[in-house]
N, CA, C and O of each residue as an XYZ file, in Angstrom:
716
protein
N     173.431    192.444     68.927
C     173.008    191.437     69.873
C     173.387    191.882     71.276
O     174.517    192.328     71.472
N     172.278    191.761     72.514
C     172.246    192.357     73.342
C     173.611    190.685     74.291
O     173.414    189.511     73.976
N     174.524    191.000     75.105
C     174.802    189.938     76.024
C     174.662    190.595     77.364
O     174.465    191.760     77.708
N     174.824    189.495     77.988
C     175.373    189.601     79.653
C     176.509    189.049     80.278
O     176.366    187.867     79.962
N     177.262    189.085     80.769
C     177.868    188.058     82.282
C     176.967    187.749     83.065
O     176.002    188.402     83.464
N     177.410    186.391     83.356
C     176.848    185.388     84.434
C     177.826    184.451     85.004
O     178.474    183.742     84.233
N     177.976    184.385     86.086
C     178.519    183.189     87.123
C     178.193    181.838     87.100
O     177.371    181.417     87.914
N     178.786    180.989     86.176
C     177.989    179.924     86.137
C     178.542    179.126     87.144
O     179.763    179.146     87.293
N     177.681    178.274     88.018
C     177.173    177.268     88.817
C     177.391    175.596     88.830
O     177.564    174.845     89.790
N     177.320    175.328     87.482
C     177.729    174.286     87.016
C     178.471    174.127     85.745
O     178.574    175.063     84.952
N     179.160    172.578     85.469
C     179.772    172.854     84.426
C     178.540    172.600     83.571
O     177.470    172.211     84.038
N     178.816    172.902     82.010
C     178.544    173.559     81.047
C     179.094    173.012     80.002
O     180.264    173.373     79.876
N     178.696    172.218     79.119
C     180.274    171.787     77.996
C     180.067    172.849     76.712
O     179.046    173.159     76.097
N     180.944    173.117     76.620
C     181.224    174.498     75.131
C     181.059    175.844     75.810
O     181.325    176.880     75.200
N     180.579    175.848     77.197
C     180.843    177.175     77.635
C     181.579    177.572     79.053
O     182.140    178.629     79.342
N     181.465    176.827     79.548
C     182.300    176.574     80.725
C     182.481    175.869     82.141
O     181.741    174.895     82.276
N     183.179    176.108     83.059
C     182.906    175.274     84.230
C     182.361    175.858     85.465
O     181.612    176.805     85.224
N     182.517    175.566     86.804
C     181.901    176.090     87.418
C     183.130    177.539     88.102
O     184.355    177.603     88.005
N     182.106    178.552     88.783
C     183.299    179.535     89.047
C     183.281    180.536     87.913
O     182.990    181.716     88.104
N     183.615    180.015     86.667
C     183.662    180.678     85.800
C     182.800    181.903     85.069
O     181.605    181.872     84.776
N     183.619    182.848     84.885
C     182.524    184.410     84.321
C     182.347    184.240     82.699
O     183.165    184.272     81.781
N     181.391    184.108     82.728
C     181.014    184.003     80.488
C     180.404    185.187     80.116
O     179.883    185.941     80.937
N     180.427    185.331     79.288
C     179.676    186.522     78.243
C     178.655    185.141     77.726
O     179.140    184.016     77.606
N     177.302    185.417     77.475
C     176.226    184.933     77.003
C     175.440    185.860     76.657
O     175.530    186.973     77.174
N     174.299    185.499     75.485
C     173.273    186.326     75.137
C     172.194    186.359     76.428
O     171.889    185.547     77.303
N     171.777    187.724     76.084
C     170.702    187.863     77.454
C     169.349    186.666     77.682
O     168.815    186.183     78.680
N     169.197    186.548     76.554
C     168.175    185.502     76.020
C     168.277    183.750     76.490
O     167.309    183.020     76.702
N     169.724    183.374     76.567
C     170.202    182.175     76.807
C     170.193    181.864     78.357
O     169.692    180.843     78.828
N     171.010    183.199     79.349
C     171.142    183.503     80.640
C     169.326    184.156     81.181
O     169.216    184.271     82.401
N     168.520    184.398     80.654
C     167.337    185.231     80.847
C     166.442    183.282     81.052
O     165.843    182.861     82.042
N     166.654    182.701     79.995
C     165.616    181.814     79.616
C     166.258    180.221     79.924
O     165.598    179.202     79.719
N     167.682    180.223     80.459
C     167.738    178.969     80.392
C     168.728    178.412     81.794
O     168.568    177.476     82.577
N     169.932    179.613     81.654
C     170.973    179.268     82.694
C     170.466    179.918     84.242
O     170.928    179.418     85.267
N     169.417    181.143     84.315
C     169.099    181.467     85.877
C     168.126    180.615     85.994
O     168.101    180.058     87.092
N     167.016    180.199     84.985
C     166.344    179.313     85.790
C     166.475    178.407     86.546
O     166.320    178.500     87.764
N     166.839    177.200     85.820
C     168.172    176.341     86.071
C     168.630    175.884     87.414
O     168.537    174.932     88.189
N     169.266    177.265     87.262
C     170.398    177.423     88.644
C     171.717    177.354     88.199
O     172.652    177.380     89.000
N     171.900    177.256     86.833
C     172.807    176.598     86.071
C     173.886    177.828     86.288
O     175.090    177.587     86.199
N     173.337    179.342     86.615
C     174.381    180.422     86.260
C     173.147    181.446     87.376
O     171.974    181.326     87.729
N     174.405    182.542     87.624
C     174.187    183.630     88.778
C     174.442    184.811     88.279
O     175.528    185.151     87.808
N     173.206    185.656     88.380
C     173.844    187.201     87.795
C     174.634    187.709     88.931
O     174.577    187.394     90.119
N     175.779    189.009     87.998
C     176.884    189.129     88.681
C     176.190    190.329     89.591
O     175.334    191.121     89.197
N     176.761    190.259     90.864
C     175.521    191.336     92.177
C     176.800    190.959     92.738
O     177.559    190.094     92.300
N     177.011    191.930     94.070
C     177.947    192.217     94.623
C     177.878    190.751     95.431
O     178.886    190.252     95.929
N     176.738    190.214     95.485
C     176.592    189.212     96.487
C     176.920    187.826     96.008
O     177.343    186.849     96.626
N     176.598    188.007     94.682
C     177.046    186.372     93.835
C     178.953    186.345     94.039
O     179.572    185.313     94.297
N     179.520    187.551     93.872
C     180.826    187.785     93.998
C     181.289    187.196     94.585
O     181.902    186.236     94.117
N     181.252    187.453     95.996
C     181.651    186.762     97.248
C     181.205    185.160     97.125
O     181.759    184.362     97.881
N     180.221    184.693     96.191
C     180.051    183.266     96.298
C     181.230    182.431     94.892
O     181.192    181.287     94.437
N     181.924    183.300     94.646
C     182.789    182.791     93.209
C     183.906    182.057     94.385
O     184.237    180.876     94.281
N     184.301    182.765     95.254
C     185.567    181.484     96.062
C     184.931    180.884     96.639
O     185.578    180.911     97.687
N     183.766    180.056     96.934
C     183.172    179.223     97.363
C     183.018    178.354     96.145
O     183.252    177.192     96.478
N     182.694    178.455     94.763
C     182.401    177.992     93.859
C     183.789    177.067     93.151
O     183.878    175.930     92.690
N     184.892    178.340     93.364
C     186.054    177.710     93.094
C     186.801    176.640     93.608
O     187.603    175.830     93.145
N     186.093    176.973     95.157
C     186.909    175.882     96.018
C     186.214    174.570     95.670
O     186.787    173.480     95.677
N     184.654    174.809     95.298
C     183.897    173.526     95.063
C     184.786    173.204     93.749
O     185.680    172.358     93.772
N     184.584    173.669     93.044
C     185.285    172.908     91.303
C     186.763    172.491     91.678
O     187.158    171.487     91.085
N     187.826    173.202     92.733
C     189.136    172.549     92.799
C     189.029    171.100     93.526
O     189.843    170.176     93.517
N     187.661    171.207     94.211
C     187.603    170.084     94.962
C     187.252    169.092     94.033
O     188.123    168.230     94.155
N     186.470    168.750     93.193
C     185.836    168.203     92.105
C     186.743    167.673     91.007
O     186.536    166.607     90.426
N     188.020    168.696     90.698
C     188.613    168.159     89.436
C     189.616    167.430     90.391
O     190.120    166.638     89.595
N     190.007    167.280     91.164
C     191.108    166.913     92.257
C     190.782    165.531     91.993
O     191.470    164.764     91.320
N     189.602    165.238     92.610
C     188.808    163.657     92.876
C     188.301    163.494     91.854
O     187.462    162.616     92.058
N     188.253    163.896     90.450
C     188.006    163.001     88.871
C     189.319    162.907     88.833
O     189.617    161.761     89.169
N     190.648    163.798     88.492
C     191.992    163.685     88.547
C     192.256    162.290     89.243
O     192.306    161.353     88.447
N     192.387    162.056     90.228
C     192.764    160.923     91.496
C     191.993    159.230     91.113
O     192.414    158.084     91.271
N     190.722    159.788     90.563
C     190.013    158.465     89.925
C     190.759    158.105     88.437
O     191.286    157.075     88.016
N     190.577    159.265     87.929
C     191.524    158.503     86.711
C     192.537    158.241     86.824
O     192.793    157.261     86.125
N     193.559    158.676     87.496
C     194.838    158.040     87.786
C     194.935    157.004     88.372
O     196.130    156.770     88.552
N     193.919    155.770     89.024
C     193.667    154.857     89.526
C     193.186    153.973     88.419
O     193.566    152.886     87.985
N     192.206    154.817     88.102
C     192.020    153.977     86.673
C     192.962    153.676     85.622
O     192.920    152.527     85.183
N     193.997    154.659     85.017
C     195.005    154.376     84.383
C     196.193    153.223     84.850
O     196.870    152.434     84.191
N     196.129    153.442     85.914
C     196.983    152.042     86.539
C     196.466    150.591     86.548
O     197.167    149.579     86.562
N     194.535    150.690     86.532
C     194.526    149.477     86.048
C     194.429    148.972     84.585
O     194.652    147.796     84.296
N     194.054    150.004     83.596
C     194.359    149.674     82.733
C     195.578    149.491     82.072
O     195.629    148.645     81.179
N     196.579    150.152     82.368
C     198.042    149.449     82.005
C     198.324    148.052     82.389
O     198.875    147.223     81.665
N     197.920    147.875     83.529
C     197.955    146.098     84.220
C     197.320    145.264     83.114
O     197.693    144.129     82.816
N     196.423    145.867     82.591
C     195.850    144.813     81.664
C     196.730    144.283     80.527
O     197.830    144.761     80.248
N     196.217    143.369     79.964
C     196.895    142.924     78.813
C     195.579    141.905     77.779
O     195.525    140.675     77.817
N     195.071    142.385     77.320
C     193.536    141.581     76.930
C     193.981    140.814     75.428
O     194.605    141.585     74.699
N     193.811    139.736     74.977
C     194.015    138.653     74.586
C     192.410    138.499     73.121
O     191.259    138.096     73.292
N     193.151    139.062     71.745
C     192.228    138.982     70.971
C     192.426    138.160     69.480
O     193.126    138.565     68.552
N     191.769    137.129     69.495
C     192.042    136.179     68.451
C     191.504    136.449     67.149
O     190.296    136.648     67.284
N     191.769    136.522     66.238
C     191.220    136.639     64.525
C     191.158    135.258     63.839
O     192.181    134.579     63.931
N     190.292    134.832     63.282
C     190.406    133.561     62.308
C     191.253    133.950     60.745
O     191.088    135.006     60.134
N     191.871    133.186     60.452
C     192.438    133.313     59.080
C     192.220    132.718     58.128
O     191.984    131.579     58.531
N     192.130    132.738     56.961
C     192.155    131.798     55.847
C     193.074    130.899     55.551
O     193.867    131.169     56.454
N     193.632    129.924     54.895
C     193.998    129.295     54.505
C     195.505    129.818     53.851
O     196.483    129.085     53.699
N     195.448    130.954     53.583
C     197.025    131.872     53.155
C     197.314    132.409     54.260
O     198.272    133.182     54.264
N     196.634    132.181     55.420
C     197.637    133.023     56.655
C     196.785    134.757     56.769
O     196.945    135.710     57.532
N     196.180    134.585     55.989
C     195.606    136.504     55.906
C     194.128    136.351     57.181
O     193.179    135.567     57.219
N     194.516    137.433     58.030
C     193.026    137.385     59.045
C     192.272    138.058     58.434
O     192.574    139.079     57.816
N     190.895    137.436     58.556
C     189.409    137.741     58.847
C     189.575    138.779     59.249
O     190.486    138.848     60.074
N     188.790    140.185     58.897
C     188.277    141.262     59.776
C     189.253    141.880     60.486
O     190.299    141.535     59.937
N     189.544    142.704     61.529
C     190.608    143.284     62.647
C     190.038    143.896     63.929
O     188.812    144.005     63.951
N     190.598    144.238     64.807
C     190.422    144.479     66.297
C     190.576    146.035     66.016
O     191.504    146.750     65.639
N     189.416    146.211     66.324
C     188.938    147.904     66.181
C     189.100    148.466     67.618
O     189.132    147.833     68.673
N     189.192    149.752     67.418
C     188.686    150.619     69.028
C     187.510    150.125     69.928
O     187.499    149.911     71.140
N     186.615    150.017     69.082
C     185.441    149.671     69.738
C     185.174    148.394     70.409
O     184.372    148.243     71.331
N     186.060    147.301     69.767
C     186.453    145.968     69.805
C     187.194    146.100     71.437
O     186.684    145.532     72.403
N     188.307    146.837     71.533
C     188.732    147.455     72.588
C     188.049    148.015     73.740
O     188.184    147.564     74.877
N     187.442    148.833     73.485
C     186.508    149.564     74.201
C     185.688    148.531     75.028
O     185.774    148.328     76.239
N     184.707    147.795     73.941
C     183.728    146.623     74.860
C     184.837    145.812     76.036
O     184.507    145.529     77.188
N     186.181    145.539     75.427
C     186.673    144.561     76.588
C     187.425    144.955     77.459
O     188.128    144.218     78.150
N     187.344    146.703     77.565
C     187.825    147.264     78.795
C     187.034    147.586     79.818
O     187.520    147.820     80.925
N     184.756    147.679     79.417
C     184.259    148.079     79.548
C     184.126    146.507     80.438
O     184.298    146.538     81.656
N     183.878    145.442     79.887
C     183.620    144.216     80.312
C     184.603    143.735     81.550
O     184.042    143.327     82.567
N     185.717    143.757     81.517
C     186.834    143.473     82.111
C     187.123    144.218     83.659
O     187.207    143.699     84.772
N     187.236    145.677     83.220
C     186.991    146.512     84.480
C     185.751    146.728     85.105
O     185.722    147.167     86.255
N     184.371    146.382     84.271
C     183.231    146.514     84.829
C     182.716    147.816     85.197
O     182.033    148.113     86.177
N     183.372    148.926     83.773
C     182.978    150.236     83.950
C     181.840    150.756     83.175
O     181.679    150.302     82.042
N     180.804    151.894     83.754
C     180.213    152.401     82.938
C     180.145    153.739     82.455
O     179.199    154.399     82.024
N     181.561    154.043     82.647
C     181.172    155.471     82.155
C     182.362    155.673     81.426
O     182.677    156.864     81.430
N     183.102    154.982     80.832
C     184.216    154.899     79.992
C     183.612    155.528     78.603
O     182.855    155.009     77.783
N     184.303    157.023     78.631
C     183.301    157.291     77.089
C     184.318    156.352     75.675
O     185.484    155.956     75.666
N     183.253    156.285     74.664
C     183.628    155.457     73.222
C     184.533    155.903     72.982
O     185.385    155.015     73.004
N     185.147    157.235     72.625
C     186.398    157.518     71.744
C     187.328    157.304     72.757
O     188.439    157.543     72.285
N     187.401    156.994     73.833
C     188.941    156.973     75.019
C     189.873    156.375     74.147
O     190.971    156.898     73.958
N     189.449    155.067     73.466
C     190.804    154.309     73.206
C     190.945    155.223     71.924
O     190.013    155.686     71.266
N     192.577    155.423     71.657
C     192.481    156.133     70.362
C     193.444    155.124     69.641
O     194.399    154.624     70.235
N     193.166    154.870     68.428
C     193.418    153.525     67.642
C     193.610    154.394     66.054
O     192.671    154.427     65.258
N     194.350    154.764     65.891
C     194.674    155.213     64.491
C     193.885    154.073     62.957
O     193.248    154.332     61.935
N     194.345    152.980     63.529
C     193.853    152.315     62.300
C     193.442    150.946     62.907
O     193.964    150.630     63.976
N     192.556    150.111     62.324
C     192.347    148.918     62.890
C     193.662    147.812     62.988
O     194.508    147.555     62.132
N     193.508    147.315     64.245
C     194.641    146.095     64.197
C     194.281    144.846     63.150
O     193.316    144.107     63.341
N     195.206    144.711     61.997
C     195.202    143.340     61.806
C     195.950    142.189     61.651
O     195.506    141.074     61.378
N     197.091    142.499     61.833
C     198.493    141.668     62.230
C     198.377    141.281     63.625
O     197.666    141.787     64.494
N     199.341    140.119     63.721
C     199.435    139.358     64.956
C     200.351    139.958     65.659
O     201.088    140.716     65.028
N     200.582    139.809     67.148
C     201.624    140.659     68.152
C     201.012    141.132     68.788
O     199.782    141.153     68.830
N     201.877    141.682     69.509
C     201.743    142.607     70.351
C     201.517    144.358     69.824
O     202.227    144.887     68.967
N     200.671    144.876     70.366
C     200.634    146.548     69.967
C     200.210    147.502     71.434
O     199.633    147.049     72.423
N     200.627    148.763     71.255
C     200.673    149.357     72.192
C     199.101    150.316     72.106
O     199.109    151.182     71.230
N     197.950    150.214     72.852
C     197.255    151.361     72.120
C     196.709    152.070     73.284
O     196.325    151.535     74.324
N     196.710    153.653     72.941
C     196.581    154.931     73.653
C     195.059    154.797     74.733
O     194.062    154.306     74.204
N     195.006    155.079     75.648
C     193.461    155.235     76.072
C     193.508    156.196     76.538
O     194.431    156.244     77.351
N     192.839    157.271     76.443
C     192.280    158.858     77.048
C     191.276    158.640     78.009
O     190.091    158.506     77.703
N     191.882    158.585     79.631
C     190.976    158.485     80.948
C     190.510    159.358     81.048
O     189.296    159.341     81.251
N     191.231    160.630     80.958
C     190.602    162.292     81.499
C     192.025    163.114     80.604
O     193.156    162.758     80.274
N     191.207    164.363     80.469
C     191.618    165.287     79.355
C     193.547    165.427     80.189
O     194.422    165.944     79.493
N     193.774    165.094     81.112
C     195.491    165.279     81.641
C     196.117    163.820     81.456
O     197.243    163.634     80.993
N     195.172    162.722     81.911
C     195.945    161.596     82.220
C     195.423    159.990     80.744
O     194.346    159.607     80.288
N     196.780    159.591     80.538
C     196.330    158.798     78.713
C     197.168    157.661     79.564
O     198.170    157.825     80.260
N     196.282    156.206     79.222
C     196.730    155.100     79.619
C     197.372    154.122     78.565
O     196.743    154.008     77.513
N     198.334    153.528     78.676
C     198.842    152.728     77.129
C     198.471    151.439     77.753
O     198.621    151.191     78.949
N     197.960    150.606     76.839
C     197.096    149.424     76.736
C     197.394    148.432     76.166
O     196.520    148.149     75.345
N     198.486    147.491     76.182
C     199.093    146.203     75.880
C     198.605    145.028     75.153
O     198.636    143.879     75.593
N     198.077    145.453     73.814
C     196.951    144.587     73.131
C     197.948    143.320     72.490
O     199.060    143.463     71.982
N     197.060    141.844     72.713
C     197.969    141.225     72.127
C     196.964    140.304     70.906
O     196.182    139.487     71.394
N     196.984    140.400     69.815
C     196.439    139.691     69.028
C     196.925    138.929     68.129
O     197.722    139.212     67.234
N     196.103    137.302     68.547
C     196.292    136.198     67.397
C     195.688    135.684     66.212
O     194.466    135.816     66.146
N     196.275    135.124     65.258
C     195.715    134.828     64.146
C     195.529    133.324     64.194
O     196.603    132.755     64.389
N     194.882    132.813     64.119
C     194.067    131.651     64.222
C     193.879    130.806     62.782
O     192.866    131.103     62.151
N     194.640    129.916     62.278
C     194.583    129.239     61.203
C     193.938    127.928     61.576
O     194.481    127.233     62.436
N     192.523    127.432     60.840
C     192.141    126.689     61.468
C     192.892    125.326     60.465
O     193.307    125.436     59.312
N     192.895    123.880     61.464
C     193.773    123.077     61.044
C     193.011    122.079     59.676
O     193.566    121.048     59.296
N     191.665    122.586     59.036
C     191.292    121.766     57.714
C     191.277    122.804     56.834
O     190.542    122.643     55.860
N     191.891    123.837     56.907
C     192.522    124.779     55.456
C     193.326    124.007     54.591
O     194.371    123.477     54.968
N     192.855    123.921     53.393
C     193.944    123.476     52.252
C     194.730    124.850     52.178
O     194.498    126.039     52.397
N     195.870    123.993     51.717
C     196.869    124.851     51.093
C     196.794    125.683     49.594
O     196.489    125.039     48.590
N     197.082    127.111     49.502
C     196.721    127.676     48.291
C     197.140    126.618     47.273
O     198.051    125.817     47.485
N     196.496    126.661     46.276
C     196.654    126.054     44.912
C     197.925    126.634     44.374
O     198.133    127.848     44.382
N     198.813    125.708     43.884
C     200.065    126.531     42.870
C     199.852    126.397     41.502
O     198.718    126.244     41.047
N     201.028    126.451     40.689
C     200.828    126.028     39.344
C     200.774    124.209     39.210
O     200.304    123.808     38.145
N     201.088    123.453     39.916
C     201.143    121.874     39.312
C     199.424    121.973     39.237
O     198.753    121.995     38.205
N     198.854    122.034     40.858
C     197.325    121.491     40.429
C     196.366    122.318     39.366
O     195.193    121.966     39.241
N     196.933    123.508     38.549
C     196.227    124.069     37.813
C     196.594    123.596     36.566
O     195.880    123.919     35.617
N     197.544    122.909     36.376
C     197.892    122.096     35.693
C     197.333    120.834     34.766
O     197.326    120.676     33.545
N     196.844    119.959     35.917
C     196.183    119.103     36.189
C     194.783    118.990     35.549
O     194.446    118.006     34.890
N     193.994    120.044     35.778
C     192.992    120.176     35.765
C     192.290    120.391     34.632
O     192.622    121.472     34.145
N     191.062    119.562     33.694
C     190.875    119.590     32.838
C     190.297    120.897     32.240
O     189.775    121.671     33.043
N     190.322    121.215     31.023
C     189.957    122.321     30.365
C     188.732    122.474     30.360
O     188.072    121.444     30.502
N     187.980    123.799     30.195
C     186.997    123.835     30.373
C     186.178    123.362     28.734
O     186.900    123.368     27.736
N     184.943    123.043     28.611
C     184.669    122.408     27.362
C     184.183    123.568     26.282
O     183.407    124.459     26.630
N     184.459    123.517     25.582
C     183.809    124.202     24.329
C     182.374    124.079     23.879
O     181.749    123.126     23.413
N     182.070    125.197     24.127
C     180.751    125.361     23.428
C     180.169    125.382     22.054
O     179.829    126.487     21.630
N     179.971    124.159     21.161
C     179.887    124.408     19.508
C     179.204    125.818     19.414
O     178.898    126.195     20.545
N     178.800    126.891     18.256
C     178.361    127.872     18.007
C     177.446    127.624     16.894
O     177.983    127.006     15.974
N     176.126    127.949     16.698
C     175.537    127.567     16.039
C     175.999    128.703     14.939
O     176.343    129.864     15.159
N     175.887    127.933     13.558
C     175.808    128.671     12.307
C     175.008    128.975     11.509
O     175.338    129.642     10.528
């Protein structure tokens, strides 16, 4: 397989960022990244444009860096408030998922570019309390997120059945069997 180097231009996800020198097939850089603009063959002249490129990308991760760290501060401030219904033994309905999370950080802060997996939630919440859960703003900076969830017993639940009322209760009838 024939490759090349190329200067790529922009970021790139799985191959790289901007500034950066890649090895690519000639075919990929021939047919997809010079058209583009996406990537620069290496010429004495693209050279001299790599510290221009760099300074652009230090400038770039600086100010996503600086936003998420703004952002992580408001999401620690938060504290979002999630109720479960229960049955009648005290056991909740269903549990407070990531995604459950996700919508009411998305709603709350009024963001749209919060990607789905940020919050990382090992297992669904379904106990009452307080829990601490992880959010991934940007690949350096992780926000902890002050979840507090209640269980909700509504007040015309009977009480589980014990042994007296099974007690009580008449037998079921017998079916004669024909002979």
């Amino acid at each position: 397989m024939a490759y090349t180097e190329v200067i790529l231009t922009a970021n790139i996800p799985n191959l790289g960022a901007e500034a950066d020198i890649v090895k690519v097939r000639r075919g990929f850089a021939r047919n997809f990244l010079l058209p583009q603009g996406k990537a620069l063959e290496i010429t004495a002249g693209s050279t001299r444009q790599i510290n221009h490129l760099k300074a652009k990308r230090a400038e770039r991760e600086a100010r996503e860096l600086t936003a998420a760290e703004e952002l992580a501060s408001k999401i620690n401030k938060l504290s979002p408030v999630f109720t479960l219904e229960a049955g009648a033994s005290g056991k909740a309905f269903g549990s407070v998922t990531a995604k459950d999370i996700h919508d009411r950080l998305v709603q709350d802060l009024k963001l749209e570019d919060l990607p789905k997996h940020a919050v990382v939630l090992e297992k669904a919440i379904k106990e009452s309390g307080a829990h601490n859960v992880s959010v991934r703003v940007h690949a350096d900076v992780t926000a902890t997120l002050k979840v507090q969830v209640n269980v909700h017993v509504p007040a015309g639940a009977e009480a589980p059945s014990t042994a007296e009322d099974s007690a009580e209760r008449k037998p079921r009838r017998k079916v004669a069997s024909k002979e």
